[in-house]
C-alpha positions as CSV (number, residue, x, y, z in Angstrom):
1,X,-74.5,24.7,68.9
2,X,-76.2,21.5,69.7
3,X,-80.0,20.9,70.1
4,X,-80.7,20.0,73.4
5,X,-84.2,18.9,73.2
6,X,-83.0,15.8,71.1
7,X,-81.8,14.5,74.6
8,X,-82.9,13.0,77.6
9,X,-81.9,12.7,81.0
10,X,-80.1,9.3,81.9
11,X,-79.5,6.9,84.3
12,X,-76.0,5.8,84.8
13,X,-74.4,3.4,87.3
14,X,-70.9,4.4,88.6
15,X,-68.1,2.1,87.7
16,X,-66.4,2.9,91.5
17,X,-69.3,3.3,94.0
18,X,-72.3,1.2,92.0
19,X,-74.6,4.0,92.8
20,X,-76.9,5.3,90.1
21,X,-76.2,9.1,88.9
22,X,-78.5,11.2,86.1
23,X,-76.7,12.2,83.3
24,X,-79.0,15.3,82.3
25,X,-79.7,16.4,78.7
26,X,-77.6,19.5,78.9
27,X,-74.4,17.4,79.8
28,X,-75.3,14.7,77.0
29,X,-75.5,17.8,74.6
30,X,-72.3,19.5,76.3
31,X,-70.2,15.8,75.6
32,X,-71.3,16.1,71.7
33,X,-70.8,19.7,71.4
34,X,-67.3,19.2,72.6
35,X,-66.9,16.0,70.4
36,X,-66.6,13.4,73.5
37,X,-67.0,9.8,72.6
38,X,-67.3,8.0,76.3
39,X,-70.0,8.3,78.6
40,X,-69.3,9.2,82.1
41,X,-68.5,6.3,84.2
42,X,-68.1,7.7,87.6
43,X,-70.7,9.8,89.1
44,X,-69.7,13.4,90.3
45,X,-68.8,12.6,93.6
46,X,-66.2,10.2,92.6
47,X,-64.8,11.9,89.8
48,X,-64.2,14.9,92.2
49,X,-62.3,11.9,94.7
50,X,-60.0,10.5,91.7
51,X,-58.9,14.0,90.8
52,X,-58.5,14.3,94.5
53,X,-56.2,11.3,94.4
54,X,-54.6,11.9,91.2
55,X,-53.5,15.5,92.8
56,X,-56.2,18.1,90.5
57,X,-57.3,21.2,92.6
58,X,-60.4,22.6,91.8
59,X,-60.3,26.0,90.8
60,X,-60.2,28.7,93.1
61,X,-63.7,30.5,92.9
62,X,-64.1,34.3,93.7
63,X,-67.3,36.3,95.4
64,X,-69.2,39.0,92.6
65,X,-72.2,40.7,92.2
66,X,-73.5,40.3,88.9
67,X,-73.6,43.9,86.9
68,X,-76.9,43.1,85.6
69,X,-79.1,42.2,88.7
70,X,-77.2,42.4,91.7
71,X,-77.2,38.6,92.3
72,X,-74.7,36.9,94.1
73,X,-72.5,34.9,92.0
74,X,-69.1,33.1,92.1
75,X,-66.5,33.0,89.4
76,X,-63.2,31.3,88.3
77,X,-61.3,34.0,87.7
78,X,-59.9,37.3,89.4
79,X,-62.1,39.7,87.6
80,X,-60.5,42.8,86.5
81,X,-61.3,46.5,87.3
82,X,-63.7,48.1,85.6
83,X,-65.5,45.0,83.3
84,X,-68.5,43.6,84.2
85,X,-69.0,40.3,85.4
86,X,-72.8,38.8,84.7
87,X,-74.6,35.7,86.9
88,X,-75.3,32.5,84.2
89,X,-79.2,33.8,83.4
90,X,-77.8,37.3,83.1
91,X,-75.3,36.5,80.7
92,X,-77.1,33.8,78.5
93,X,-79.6,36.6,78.1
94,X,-76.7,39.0,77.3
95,X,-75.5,36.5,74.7
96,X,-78.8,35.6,73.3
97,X,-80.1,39.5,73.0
98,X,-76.3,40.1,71.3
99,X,-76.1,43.2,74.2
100,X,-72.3,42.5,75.1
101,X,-69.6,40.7,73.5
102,X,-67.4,38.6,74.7
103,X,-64.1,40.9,74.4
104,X,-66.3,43.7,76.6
105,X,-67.8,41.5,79.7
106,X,-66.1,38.6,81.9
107,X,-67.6,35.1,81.9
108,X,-69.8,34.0,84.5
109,X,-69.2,30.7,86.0
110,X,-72.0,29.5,88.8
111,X,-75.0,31.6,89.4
């Protein structure tokens, strides 16, 4: 896992619109996790229009209630009967305390 505290949030300037867009810390660490060479060069509002154009449909969220706390909380997914689905905070904390594993507890995707 990658340190995020080594980064810092960034200004960027969009290659399509001109308009400045931040580039936090927890993306920069997310692109060098994942072994990404190339800095965004669209902000998120025209990245979401070019995958509009180029015919990519977002995925289909679904409505839960986190196990944990009760929160409202969407997901990608069709979760299945009788596993739990956890909010983000809920299930970081899960994964951090080592309380659930993976195989036993759906992924969370928004909170």
């Amino acid at each position: 896992m990658v340190d995020r505290s080594s980064y810092s949030d960034r200004t960027l300037k969009c290659r399509d619109c001109s308009g400045d867009f931040i580039w936090t810390a927890g993306e920069q660490a997310f692109f060098r996790e994942k072994g990404l060479q190339n800095i965004p060069v669209r902000c998120p509002e025209c990245r979401a229009a070019r995958k509009v154009e180029m015919g990519v449909k977002p995925p289909v969220q679904h409505q839960v209630i986190c196990a944990e706390c009760g929160a409202h909380t969407t997901v990608p997914f069709v979760p299945r009967q009788g596993r739990p689905v956890y909010c983000g905070p809920c299930y970081s904390q899960a994964q951090d305390d080592g309380t659930h594993s993976e195989e036993s507890v759906e992924l969370h995707a928004d909170s």
